[in-house]
N, C-alpha and C positions, 0 to 999 in steps of 0.2 A: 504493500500500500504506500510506503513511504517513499521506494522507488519509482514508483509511479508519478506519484504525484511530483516530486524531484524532475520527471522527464516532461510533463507538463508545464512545471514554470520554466526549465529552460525551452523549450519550444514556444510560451509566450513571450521568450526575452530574443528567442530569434525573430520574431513576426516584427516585434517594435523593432528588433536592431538587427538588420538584415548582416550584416557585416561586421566585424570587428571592428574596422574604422569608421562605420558611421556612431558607434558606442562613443571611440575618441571623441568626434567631430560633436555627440551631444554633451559630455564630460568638461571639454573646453570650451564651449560656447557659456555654461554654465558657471564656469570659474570667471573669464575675461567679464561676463556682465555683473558677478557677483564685485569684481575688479574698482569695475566704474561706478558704482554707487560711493563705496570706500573711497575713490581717489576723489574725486568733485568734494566728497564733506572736506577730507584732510586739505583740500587747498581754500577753501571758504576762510576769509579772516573776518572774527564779528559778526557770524552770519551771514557775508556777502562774500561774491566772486569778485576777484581783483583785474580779472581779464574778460578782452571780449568773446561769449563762447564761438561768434559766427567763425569767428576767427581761429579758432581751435578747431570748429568744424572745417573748414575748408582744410587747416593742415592735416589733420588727419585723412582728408579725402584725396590730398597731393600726395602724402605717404600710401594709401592701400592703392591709387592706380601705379605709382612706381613699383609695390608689390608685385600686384596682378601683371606686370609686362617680365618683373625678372622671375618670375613660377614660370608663365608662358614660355620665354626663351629658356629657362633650364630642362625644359621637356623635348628637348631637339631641336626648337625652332628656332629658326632666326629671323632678322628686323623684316626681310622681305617677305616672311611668312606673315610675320603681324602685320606689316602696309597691306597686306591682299586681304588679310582676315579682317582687318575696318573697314577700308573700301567697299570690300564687295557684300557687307551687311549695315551699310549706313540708313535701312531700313527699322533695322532692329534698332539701333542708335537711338533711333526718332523714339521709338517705342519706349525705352528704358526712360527716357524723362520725366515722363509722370510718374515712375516710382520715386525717381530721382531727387526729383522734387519735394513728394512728401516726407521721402526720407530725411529733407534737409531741414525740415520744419520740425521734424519728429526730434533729431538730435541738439538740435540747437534749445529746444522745449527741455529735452532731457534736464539742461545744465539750469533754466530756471526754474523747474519741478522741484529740485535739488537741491537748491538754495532754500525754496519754501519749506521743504519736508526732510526729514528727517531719510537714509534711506531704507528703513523696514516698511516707512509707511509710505513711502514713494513706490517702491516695488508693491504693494500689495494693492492700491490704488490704481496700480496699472492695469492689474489684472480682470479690469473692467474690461478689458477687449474680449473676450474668452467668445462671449452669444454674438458679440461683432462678427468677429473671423467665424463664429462653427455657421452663420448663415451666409456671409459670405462666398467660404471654402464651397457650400452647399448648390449655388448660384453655380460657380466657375465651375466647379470639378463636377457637378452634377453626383454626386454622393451625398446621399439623402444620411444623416447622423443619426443611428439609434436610441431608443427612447435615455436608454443607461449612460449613454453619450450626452448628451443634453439637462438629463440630471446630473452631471459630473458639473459639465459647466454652469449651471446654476448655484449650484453648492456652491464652487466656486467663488460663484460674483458676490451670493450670502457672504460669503468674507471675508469680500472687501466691502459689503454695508455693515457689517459686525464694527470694522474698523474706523471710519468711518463717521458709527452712529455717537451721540452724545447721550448714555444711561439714568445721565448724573437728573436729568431734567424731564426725563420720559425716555421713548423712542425718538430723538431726533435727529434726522441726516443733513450734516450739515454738508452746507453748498454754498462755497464762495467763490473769490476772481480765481481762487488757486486750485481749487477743486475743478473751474470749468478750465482751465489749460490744460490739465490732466484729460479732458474729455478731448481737447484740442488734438493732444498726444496720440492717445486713445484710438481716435479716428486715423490719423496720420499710419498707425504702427499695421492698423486693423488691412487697408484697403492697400498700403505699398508693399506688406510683405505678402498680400495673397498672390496679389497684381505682380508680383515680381516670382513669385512661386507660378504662376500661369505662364509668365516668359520662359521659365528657365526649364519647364516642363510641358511647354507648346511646340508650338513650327519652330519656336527659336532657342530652343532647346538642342538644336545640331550643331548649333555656333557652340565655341569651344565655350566651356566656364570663365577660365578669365580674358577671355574676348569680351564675355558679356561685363563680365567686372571694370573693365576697362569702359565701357560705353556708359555705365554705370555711375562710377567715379567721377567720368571727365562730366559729365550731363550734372552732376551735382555740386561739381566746384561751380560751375557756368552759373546754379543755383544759387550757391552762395554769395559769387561776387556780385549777381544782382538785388539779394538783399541786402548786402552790406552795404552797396549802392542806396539805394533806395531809403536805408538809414540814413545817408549822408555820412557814412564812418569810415570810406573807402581809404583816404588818406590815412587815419590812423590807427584804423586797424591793426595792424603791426607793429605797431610803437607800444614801452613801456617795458619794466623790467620782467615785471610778474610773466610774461609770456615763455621767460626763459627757465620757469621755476621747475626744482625737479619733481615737482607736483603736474606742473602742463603738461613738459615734456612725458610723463608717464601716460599722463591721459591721451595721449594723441596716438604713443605707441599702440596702449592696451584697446582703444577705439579702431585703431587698422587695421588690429588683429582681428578682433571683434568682426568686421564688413568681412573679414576674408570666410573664415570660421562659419557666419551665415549665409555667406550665399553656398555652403559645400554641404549646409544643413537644408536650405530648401531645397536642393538639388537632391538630394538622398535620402531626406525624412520630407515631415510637412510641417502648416503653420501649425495644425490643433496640437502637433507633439511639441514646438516650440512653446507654445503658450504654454504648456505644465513644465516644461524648461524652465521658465522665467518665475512660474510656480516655485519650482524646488528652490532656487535660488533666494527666496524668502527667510527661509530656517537659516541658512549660514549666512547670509546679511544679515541679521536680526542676532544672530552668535557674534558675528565680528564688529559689530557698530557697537554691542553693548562692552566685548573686552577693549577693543581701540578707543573707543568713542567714548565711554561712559554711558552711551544709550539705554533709557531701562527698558526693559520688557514685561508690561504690565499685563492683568490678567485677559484685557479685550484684545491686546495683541498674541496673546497664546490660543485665546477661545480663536480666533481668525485665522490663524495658522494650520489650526486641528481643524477648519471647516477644510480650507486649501489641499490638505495633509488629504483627508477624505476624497475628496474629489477626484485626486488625484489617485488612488487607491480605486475608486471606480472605474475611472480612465481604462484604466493598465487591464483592465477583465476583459474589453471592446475596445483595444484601439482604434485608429483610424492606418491600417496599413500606408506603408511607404510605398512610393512607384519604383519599382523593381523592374523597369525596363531597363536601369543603367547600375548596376552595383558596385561595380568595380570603382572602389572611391579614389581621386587622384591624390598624389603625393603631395604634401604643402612641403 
């Protein structure tokens, strides 16, 4: 009986994890974002950021497209290979912008979520996307989400209103300018990362991985510099010391890692597996903000964690399968 059941859970750990490297590929997505909560508190001074984040954003978007060209050319290819592989998909190009875009709203949102919120209760407020993305995914990919699927992700969302709610006074949810950014966020994370999970597992899914990344990157620096523009901050964006702190500098690395890590995760898993990704990553944010940080961890954020915990626990009975047209995950 015992071996049985033994050959079952690993059989459901192959279904979610098709591959040994797509397990890495979830494992490190989940450290680098548990990363970036950590690094943005430790660089806040007084509560605030001392730098521009758009401007953080574009460096880190300068670093993963210079990534994404030396992966590419270390896999055999050379610069003539890349000039033919943009050129002859400057269709796909076009297409990547409106993830692009959102993405660059979404990260830049990141840095003032962050400042507002603490990050236990920045990550669990996020997790407001969950019924976004499962109706979504449901739309695009045409995979209709079982009943037990749908109960996961309500559990879910239960706690992040757990969290959230104010006890002391009644049942009340509070809702202000900082809460609806997060909804800003929310939206941004929900519709770029399906919408980019449909490119990279559509027609344009033949285009190599970091070809697309490449079209990706550049289409979102473009993003940036028009809003930095559009700020009027284009001049001094770059200026000050704080930009060279070994606080930014981490963040920019651990953020290019971050973009490389998730587009090799929507390529080989999906978004409903990222979303209890970003899930689990709650418990160990919520360990390391309270040893680094002094952060306490009160009883409405343990009741919200155990709601998460559960959901997550349902998840894992019914997954939502990976596309297993491409398994062979490539080398970073």
């Amino acid at each position: 009986c015992f071996g049985r059941k033994k050959k079952m859970t690993l059989e459901g750990f192959r279904e979610v994890f098709p591959t040994r490297g797509t397990f890495f590929i979830f494992i490190g997505y989940m450290a680098l974002f548990i990363n970036l909560g950590l690094l943005v508190t430790a660089s806040k001074r007084n509560g605030k950021l001392q730098y521009n984040p758009v401007t953080v954003v574009f460096l880190t978007e300068m670093l993963k497209l210079f990534a994404s060209i030396v992966i590419f050319l270390r896999e055999g290819n050379n610069f003539s290979d890349l000039y033919k592989a943009v050129t002859s998909n400057r269709k796909v190009a076009l297409l990547y912008f409106v993830p692009a875009t959102l993405y660059a709203f979404y990260n830049i949102l990141t840095f003032y979520n962050l400042e507002n919120y603490d990050p236990t209760t920045y990550f669990l407020l996020l997790q407001l996307r969950v019924v976004v993305t499962g109706v979504v995914y449901q739309v695009l990919f045409n995979q209709r989400l079982t009943y037990l699927q749908w109960l996961s992700l309500l559990i879910l969302t239960a706690g992040c209103v757990v969290k959230q709610s104010n006890f002391a006074s009644g049942i009340v949810v509070t809702f202000d300018f900082s809460l609806f950014l997060i909804m800003i966020q929310v939206f941004c994370s929900c519709f770029a990362g399906v919408y980019n999970e449909y490119l990279l597992k559509g027609k344009s899914g033949e285009v190599h991985t970091m070809i697309q990344n490449v079209f990706m990157y550049s289409d979102s620096m473009i993003a940036n510099v028009l809003i930095i523009s559009a700020k009027g901050e284009l001049q001094a964006a770059f200026e000050g010391e704080t930009m060279f702190s070994w606080t930014v500098i981490a963040l920019i690395v651990n953020n290019a890692a971050m973009g490389i890590v998730t587009s090799l995760f929507l390529k080989h898993l999906n978004s409903i597996l990222k979303t209890f990704a970003s899930a689990l990553e709650l418990i160990f944010t919520a360990i390391f903000a309270w040893i680094l940080f002094a952060i306490p961890i009160d009883m409405q954020t343990v009741v919200a964690l155990f709601f998460v915990c559960a959901a997550i626990y349902l998840y894992s009975l019914k997954p939502v399968k990976a596309n297993t047209a491409e398994t062979a995950v490539q080398k970073v």
